[in-house]
Every structure is written in structure tokens, then in C-alpha cells.
C-alpha positions in Angstrom: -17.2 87.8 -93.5 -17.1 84.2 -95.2 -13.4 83.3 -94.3 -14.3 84.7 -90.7 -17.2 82.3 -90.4 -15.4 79.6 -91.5 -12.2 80.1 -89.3 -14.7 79.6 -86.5 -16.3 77.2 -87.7 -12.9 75.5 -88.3 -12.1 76.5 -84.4 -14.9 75.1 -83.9 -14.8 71.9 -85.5 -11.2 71.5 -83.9 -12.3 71.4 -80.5 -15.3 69.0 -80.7 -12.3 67.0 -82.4 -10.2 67.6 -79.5 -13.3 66.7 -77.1 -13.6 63.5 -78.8 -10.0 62.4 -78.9 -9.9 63.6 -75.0 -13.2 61.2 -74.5 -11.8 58.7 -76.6 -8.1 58.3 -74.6 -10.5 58.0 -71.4 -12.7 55.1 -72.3 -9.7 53.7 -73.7 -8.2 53.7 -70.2 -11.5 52.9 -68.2 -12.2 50.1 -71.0 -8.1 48.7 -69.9 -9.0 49.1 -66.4 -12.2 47.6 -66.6 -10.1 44.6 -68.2 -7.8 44.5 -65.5 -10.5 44.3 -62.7 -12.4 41.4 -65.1 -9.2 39.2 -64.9 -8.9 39.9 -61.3 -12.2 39.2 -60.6 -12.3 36.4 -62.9 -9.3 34.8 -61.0 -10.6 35.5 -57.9 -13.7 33.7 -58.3 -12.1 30.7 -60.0 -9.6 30.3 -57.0 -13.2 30.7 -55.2 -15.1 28.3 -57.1 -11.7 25.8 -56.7 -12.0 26.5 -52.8 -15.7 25.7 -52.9 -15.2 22.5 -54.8 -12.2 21.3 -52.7 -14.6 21.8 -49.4 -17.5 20.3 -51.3 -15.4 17.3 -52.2 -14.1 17.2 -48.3 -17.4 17.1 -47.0 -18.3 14.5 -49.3 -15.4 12.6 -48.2 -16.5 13.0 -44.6 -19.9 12.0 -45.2 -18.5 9.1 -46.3 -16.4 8.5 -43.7 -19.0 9.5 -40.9 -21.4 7.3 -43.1 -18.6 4.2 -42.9 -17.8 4.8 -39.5 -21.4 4.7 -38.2 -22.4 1.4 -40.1 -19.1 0.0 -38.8 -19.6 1.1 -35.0 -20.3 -1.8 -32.4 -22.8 0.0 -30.8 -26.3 0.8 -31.3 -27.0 3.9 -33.2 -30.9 5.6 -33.3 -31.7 9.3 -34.7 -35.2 10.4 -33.7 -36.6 13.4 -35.1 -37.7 16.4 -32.7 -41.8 14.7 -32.6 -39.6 11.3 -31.4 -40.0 9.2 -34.8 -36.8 6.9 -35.7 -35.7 8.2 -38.6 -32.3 6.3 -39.3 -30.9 3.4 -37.5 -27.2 1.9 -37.7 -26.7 -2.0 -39.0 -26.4 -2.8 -34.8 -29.4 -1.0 -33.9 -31.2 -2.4 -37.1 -30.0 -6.4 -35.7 -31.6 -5.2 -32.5 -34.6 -3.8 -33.2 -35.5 -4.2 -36.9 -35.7 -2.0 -39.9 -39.4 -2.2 -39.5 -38.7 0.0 -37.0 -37.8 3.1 -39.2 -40.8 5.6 -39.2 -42.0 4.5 -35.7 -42.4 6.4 -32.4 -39.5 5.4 -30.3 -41.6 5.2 -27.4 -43.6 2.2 -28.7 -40.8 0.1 -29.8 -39.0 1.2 -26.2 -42.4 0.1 -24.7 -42.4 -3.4 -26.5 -39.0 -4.8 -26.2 -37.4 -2.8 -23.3 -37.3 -2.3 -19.7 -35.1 -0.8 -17.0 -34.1 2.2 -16.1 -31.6 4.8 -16.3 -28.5 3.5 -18.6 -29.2 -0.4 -17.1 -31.7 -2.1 -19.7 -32.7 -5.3 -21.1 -34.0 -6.3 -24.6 -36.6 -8.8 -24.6 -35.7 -11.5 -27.8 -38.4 -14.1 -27.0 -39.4 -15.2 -24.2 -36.3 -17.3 -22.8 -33.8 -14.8 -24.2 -32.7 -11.0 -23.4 -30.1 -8.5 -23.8 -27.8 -6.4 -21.7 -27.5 -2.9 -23.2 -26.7 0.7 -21.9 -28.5 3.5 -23.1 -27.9 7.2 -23.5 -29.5 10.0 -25.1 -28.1 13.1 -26.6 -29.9 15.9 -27.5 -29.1 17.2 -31.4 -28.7 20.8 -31.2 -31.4 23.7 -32.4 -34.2 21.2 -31.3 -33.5 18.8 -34.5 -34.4 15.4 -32.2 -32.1 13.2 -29.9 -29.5 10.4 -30.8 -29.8 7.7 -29.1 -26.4 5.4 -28.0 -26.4 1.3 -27.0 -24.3 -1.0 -26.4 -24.9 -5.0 -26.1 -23.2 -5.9 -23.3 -24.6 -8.6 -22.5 -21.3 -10.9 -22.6 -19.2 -8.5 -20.4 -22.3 -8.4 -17.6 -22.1 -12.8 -17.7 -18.1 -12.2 -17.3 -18.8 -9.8 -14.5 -21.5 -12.2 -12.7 -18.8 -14.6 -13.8 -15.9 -12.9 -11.9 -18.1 -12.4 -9.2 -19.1 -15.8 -8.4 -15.7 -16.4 -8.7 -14.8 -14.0 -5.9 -17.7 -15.3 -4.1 -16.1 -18.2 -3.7 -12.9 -17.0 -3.2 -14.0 -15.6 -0.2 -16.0 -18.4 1.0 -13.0 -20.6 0.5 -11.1 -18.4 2.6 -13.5 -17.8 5.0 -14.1 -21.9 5.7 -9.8 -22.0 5.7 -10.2 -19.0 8.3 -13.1 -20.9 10.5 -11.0 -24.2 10.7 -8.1 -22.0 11.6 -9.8 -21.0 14.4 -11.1 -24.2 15.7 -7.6 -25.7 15.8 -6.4 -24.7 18.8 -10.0 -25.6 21.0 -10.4 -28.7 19.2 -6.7 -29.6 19.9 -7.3 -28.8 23.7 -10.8 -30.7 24.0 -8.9 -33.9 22.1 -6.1 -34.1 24.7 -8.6 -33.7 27.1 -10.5 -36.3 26.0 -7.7 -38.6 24.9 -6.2 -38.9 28.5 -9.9 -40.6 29.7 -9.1 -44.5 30.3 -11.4 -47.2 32.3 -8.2 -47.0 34.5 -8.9 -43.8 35.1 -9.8 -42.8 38.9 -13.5 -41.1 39.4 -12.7 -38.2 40.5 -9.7 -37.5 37.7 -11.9 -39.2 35.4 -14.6 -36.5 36.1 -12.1 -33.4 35.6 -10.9 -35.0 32.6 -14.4 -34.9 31.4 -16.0 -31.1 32.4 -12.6 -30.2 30.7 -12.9 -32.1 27.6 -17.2 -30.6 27.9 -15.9 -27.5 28.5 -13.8 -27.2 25.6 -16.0 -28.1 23.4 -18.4 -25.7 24.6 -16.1 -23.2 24.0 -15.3 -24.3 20.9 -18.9 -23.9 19.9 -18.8 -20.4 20.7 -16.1 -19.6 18.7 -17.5 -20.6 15.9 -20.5 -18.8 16.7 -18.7 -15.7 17.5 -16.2 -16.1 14.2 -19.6 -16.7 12.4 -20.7 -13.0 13.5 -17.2 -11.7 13.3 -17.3 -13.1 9.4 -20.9 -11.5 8.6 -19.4 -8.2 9.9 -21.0 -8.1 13.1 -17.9 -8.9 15.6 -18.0 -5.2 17.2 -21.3 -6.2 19.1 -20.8 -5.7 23.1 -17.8 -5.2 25.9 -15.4 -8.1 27.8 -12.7 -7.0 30.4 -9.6 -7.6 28.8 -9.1 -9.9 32.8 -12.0 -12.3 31.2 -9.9 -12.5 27.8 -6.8 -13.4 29.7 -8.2 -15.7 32.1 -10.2 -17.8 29.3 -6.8 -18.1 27.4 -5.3 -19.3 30.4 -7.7 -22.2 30.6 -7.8 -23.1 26.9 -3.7 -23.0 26.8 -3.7 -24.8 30.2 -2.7 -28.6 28.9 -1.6 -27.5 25.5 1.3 -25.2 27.5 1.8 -27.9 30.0 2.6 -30.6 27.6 5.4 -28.5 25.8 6.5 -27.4 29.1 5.9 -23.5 28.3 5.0 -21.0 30.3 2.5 -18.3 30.1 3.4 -15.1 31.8 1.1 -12.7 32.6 2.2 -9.1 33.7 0.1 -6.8 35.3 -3.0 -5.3 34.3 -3.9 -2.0 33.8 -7.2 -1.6 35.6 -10.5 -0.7 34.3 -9.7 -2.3 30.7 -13.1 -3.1 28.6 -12.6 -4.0 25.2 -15.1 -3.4 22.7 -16.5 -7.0 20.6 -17.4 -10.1 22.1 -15.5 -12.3 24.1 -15.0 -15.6 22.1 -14.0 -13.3 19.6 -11.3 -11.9 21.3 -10.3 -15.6 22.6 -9.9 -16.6 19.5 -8.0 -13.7 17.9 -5.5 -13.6 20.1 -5.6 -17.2 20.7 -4.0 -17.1 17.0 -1.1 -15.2 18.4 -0.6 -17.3 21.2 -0.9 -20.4 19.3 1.8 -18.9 17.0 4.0 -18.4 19.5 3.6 -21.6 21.4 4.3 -23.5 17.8 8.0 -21.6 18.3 8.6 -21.8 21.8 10.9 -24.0 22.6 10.6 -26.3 25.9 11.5 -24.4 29.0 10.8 -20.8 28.4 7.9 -18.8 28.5 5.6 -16.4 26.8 4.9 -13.2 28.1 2.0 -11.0 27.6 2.5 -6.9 28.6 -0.5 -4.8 28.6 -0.7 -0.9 29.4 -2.8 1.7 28.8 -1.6 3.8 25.7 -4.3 7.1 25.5 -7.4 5.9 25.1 -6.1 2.9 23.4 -5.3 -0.8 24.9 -1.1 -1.6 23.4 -0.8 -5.6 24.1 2.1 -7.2 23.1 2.7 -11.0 22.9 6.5 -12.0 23.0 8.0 -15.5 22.5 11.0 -17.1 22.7 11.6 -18.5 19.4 13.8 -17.5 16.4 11.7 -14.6 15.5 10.3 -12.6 12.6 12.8 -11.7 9.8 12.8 -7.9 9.5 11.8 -8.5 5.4 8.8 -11.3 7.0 7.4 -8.0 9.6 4.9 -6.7 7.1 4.5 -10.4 5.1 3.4 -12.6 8.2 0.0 -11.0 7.9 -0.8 -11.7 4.6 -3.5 -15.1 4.1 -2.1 -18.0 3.2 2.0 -17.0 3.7 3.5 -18.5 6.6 7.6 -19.3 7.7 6.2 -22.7 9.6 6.5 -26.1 7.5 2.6 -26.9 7.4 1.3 -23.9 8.7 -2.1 -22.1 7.1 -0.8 -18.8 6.9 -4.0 -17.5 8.3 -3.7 -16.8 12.0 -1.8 -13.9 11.6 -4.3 -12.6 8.8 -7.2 -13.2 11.0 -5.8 -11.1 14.0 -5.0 -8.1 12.2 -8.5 -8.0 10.2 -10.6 -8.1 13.5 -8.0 -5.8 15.3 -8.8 -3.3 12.0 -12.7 -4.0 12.1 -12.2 -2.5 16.3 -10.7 0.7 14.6 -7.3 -0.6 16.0 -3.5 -1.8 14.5 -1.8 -4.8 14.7 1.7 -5.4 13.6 5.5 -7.5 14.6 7.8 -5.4 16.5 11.3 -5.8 15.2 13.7 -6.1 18.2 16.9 -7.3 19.2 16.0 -9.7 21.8 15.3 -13.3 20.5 12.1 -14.5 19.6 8.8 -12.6 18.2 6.9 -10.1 19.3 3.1 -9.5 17.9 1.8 -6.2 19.1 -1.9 -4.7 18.7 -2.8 -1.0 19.4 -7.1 -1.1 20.0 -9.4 1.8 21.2 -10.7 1.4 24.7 -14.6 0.6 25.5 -15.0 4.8 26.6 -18.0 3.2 29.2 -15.0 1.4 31.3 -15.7 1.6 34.8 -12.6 1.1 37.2 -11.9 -2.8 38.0 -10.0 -4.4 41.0 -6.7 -4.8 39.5 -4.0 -7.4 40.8 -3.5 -11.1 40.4 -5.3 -12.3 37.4 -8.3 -14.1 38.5 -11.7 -15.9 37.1 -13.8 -12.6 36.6 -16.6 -14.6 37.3 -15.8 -15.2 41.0 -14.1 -12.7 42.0 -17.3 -11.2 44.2 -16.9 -14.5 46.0 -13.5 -13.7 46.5 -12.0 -17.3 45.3 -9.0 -17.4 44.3 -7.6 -20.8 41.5 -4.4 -22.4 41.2 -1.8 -21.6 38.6 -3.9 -17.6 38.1 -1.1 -15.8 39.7 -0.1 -12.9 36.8 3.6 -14.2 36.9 3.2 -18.2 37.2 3.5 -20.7 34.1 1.3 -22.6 32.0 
């Protein structure tokens, strides 16, 4: 029985060996695959830890940068925490408020050295001194506070008063060049009115000579009043027959058209025309036009004014006999200050079409092949206009009475 028991126990032995070896070649292979996934993991988190570092150094960099960039910024830079304390300040904010500043409620500094409102404020620096800054606040996100943005701009507000003072004057230069524009053509009327009174003079003559010369400068009076109102923007006021307009030209382009030996023709009227403004201001206006064309008229031929009704609108045009408007000069002739005649302002032209536009209306030079110019203005009818008496152009005043004046027939001359 002894070699039997130890055959088995031989067997045995050979199989725990076998066991062993078996366990053995496994380790063996987890141990090399454990080695493997070390490496890779190993790798993995060194290309990790480079990745970290290379952000970490990147946001360093930008730190920096952001850090750089706000002490170099021009404008005023405040952080205040979410309970409203300054907690850091930029170099500009620090120049205009302090460093003392740093720890403080915003409010109270605000309340010591600002006031204004909305992104308009001034710094207080003394008592003779203050600052021009805009304001804006920015909430941080997640409640962390608000950021507060300025800007001194206190030299660009003095260039803008500046520039505006500027203009200011600009525009009263061209206004008091507009006004003595207009008070040419009266003035000139009242002066050969006045110029033609001698000792020598008979009474009665000598009397007419005078009213005139009074009358004239009446009416130039009131057109300086009315350009005055025109000027301050309130030249739409009230109604005139465009008869009245017509007839007070006549009589202010009376001697001036009979000393160049021009006539002024008339056509006829449509009736029941009320324009809306006053009428000095009209007068004048198209005074400008008329003077215009009188300037370019040559002796012996006449002017004619057409007016008809156009819609609801008023179409007047104004023609002379002179060399006319270059096609290239249509659009240019109503610009301030250009003018085609040696010595001329420039501004008659300027002045029409402005007041024409402040009547909601249009005004421009009608290219045509006959000779001469033609001014033509488009203006919205008065819609109160009751029917007038149309035929021969007569004083409005005294047409009741039924009186009729020399030289007011529609078709005679100047």
C-alpha cells in the first residue's frame, strides 16, 4: 500500500504544482498589464498636468495683461463689492478720487464730490474747479458687486461748448448778412425817394415825394420786424391775399422799375388765394426774387409774374429777361453766400427758398429755353380761403370803396 500512497501523493503534489505555475503565469500577465495601464496612466496624467500648467501659465499671462491693460485705461475704473464698498480702483479713478477712497461706501464718496444725474456728472475739485465725466454701472455677475465706468471729459464738453459758440455765431453772422439783405431793396426805394426832395421842389410834388420816402421807411420797419419773427421761427403766424402781396410789391418796385425802365407784368389772378405767414414777410421774400431779376433785366423789357392754382397749392413763377440760370447754377443759386452777380450777397435766393420750406412749400429755377430766368415756388394754400373779387390787380385795402389807382392794371409796366 506504500507505493500506492505515495503515487498519490506524488499526483498530488503535481497538481498543486500545476495550480501554482497556472497562478503564477496569471499574475505574471495581470502584473504586465497592470504595468501597461501605470504607463498609460502615468502619461496621461503628465500630458494632464503639462495641460494644466500651460492654462495656469495662460491665465497668469492674462492676469497680467487684464492687470496692464486696466492701470493703462484712460478711463475711470471702480469695483464695489455686493454691500457697495470700493474695493479696487484704477490709477485714473485713484487721480480722481483718491486711494483713501479704497474701503469706503461708494455712496459717500459719490455724495461728497459728485452731482448729476444719469451718465452727465460733474466732480467737484475745490471750489472754482470741476470735472466733466460719464458714468456707467455694470452689474458683476452671481451678485459679486458692480463695476463702475468714467470718463473725464471735461476737454471734449469745452470743445463742444466751443464748437457751439462757434456755430452760434455762425448763424448770427448769417442771420445779420440775411437781415441787411432784406433791407436793401426798401432802403434803396425810401433813398431815391428821398434823394429827389430839393427846395426847388413844388408843394404838392414835394409832399408825394415825402409820404413816399415815409412810407417806405415804414415799410421797411416792418420788414425787419417780420424777418425778425421769420428768423426766431415764427414767420407762419396769420393769412394775406396773395392781391395784397402783389400790390405792396408794386408800390415798393414802383421808382426802382421806373428808373431802369422795366416793366412789371402782372397776369391774372386766380381768385380766392390766401397765403399762409404774414405779409411783410411775403414782401420781402419775394421781393428777393424780384430784386434778382430786376438786377438782370435789361432796359426795355419786362418781368412777368404767372400765378395759378395748382391743387391745393399756390405755383408762382417769376420770369425775367436776362441771360438766365446756367443749367449746372439751377440747384447752386440757392445756396448762402454763392451768387453769378459781381457784388452780389448770395443770399436772396437762400432766403426765399428757406421761408418757402418753413410754409411746407418748394422753391426752385425752372430750366427753359426761352431767355432769361425763371424762379418758381410751389406753397400750400390758407384751406380758410374764402372766394375774392378777382380782376385787375387793385389796393386790397380800397377795393370796398371801389377806387381804382394808376399804373394797377394786371398787364401795365412798372
Amino acid at each position: 500500500m506504500k507505493p500506492e500512497a505515495d503515487s498519490a501523493e506524488a499526483a498530488r503534489l503535481a497538481q498543486a504544482f500545476a495550480v501554482f505555475n497556472e497562478t503564477s503565469r496569471t499574475l505574471s500577465e495581470a502584473y504586465a498589464t497592470l504595468q501597461v495601464e501605470i504607463a498609460r496612466l502615468n502619461d496621461e496624467l503628465a500630458r494632464t498636468n503639462a495641460k494644466l500648467r500651460d492654462e495656469l501659465l495662460e491665465k497668469e499671462r492674462l492676469h497680467r495683461r487684464l492687470a496692464l491693460l486696466l492701470q493703462a485705461l484712460p478711463g475711470a475704473v471702480v469695483s464695489l463689492d455686493p454691500q457697495g464698498t470700493i474695493q479696487e480702483m484704477n490709477p485714473e479713478a485713484a487721480r480722481l478720487f483718491g486711494l483713501q477712497a479704497v474701503g469706503r461706501p461708494w455712496a459717500a464718496v459719490a455724495e461728497e464730490s459728485l452731482s448729476g444725474a444719469g451718465s452727465d456728472w460733474r466732480l467737484r475739485r475745490g471750489e472754482d474747479a470741476e470735472l466733466r465725466l460719464t458714468l456707467s454701472v455694470n452689474q458683476l455677475p452671481d451678485g459679486q458687486g458692480r463695476l463702475l465706468l468714467m470718463q473725464d471729459v471735461t476737454e471734449a464738453r469745452q470743445r463742444e461748448e466751443a464748437f457751439q459758440r462757434r456755430e452760434r455765431l455762425a448763424a448770427l453772422g448769417e442771420t445779420m448778412a440775411g437781415l441787411a439783405h432784406q433791407l436793401r431793396t426798401p432802403l434803396a426805394t425810401a433813398l431815391l425817394s428821398i434823394s429827389q426832395l430839393t427846395p426847388q421842389t413844388e408843394p404838392a410834388r414835394f409832399a408825394r415825394l415825402r409820404d413816399r420816402g415815409i412810407e417806405r421807411l415804414r415799410s421797411l420797419e416792418r420788414s425787419i420786424n417780420e424777418m425778425l419773427r421769420f428768423l426766431r421761427g415764427e414767420g407762419g403766424d396769420g393769412t394775406v391775399p396773395l392781391e395784397k402781396v402783389l400790390w405792396d410789391l408794386r408800390q415798393e418796385f414802383d421808382d426802382l422799375l421806373r428808373q431802369k425802365n422795366v416793366a412789371l407784368q402782372i397776369g391774372e389772378l386766380p381768385p380766392g388765394v390766401i397765403l399762409p405767414g404774414g405779409g411783410p414777410a411775403w414782401v420781402s421774400v419775394i421781393g428777393n426774387i424780384l430784386h434778382n431779376a430786376l438786377q438782370f433785366s435789361p432796359a426795355g423789357s419786362a418781368i412777368l409774374v404767372a400765378a395759378q392754382r395748382d391743387g391745393q397749392a399756390l405755383l408762382l413763377r417769376i420770369r425775367d429777361a436776362g441771360p438766365g440760370i446756367a443749367l449746372q447754377d439751377c440747384e447752386r443759386v440757392f445756396t448762402p453766400f454763392y451768387s453769378t452777380r459781381s457784388g452780389g450777397t448770395g443770399l436772396g435766393l437762400a432766403i426765399v427758398r428757406d421761408f418757402v420750406n418753413s410754409m411746407g412749400g418748394r422753391c426752385w429755377a425752372e430750366p427753359a429755353a426761352l431767355p432769361g430766368a425763371c424762379i418758381a415756388l410751389s406753397v400750400p394754400l390758407w384751406q380758410g380761403a374764402q372766394a375774392l373779387e378777382s380782376g385787375p390787380l387793385r389796393n386790397p385795402d380800397e377795393q370796398a370803396k371801389g377806387e381804382n389807382r394808376d399804373g394797377c392794371r394786371a398787364d401795365t409796366a412798372g
